[in-house]
C-alpha positions in Angstrom: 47.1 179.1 74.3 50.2 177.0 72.7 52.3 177.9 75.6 49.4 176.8 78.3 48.8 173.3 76.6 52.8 172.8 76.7 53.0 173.3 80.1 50.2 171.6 81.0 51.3 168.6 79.6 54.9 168.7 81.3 54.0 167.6 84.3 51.5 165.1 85.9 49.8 168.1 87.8 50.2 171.8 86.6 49.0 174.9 88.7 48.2 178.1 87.0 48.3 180.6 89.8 49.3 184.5 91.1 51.7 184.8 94.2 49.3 186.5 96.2 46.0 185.0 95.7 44.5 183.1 98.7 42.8 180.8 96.8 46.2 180.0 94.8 47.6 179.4 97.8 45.0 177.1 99.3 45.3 174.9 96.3 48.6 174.5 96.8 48.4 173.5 100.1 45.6 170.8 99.1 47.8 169.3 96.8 51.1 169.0 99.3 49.0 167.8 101.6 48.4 164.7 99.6 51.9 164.4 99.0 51.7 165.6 95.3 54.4 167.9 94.0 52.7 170.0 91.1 54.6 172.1 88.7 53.2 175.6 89.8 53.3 178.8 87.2 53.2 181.8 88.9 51.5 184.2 86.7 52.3 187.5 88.5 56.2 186.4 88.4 56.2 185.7 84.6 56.7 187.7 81.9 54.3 185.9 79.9 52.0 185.7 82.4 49.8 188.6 81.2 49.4 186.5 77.8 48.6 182.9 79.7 45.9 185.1 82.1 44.3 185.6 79.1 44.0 182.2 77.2 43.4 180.9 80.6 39.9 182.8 81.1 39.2 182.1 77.6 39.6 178.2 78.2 37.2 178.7 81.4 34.8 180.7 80.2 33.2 183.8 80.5 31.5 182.9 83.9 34.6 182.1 85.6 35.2 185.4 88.0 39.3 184.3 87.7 41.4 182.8 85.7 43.9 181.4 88.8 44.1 178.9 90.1 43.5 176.7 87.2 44.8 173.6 87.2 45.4 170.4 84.7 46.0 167.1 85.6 47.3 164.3 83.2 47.7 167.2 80.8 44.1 167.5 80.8 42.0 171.2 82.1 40.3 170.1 85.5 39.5 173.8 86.0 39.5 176.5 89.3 39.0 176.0 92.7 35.8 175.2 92.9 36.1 172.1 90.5 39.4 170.8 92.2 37.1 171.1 95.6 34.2 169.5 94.3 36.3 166.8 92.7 38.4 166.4 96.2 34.9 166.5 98.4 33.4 163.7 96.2 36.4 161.2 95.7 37.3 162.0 93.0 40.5 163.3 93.0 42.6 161.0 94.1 41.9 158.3 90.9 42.6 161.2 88.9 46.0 161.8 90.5 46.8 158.6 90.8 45.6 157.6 86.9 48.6 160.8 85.8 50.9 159.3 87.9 50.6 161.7 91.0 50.0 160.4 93.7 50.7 156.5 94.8 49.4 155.4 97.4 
């Protein structure tokens, strides 16, 4: 859990993800879109990854069907895709970004 809260807070935007996931990968691709240039931890390619899998499902909860992508911004847990979507779909993204120093626009 110590190691996930350090990286989190290293950068403005931290991705938590696996090489090969899709949804990882669609993430990814929402953020460069916008112009924003997260840090990105490749689980699968780390070997500590099997230990930060695990304190990531246990920040998200037992509901959450994967841990990846998670991601933090301004240090802070936003959550998986479906949050980051939800928050981009509403408007709400972009303040958060912009209030961690993301994105300027």
């Amino acid at each position: 859990m110590e190691t996930i809260e350090r990286l989190a807070a290293e950068n403005a935007v931290v991705i938590f993800s696996m090489s090969s996931c899709c949804m990882c990968h669609a993430i990814k691709h929402l953020f460069a879109g916008m112009g924003v240039s997260p840090a990105i931890h490749e689980l699968d390619e780390d070997p500590r990854g099997k230990d930060m899998e695990l304190a990531l499902t246990s920040l998200l909860g037992p509901s959450t069907a994967s841990p990846v992508p998670t991601v933090f911004i301004g240090g802070k847990l936003i959550g998986s895709m479906d949050t980051v979507m939800s928050l981009h779909i509403n408007g709400s993204l972009v303040p958060l970004l912009m209030e961690a120093g993301a994105l300027w626009l």
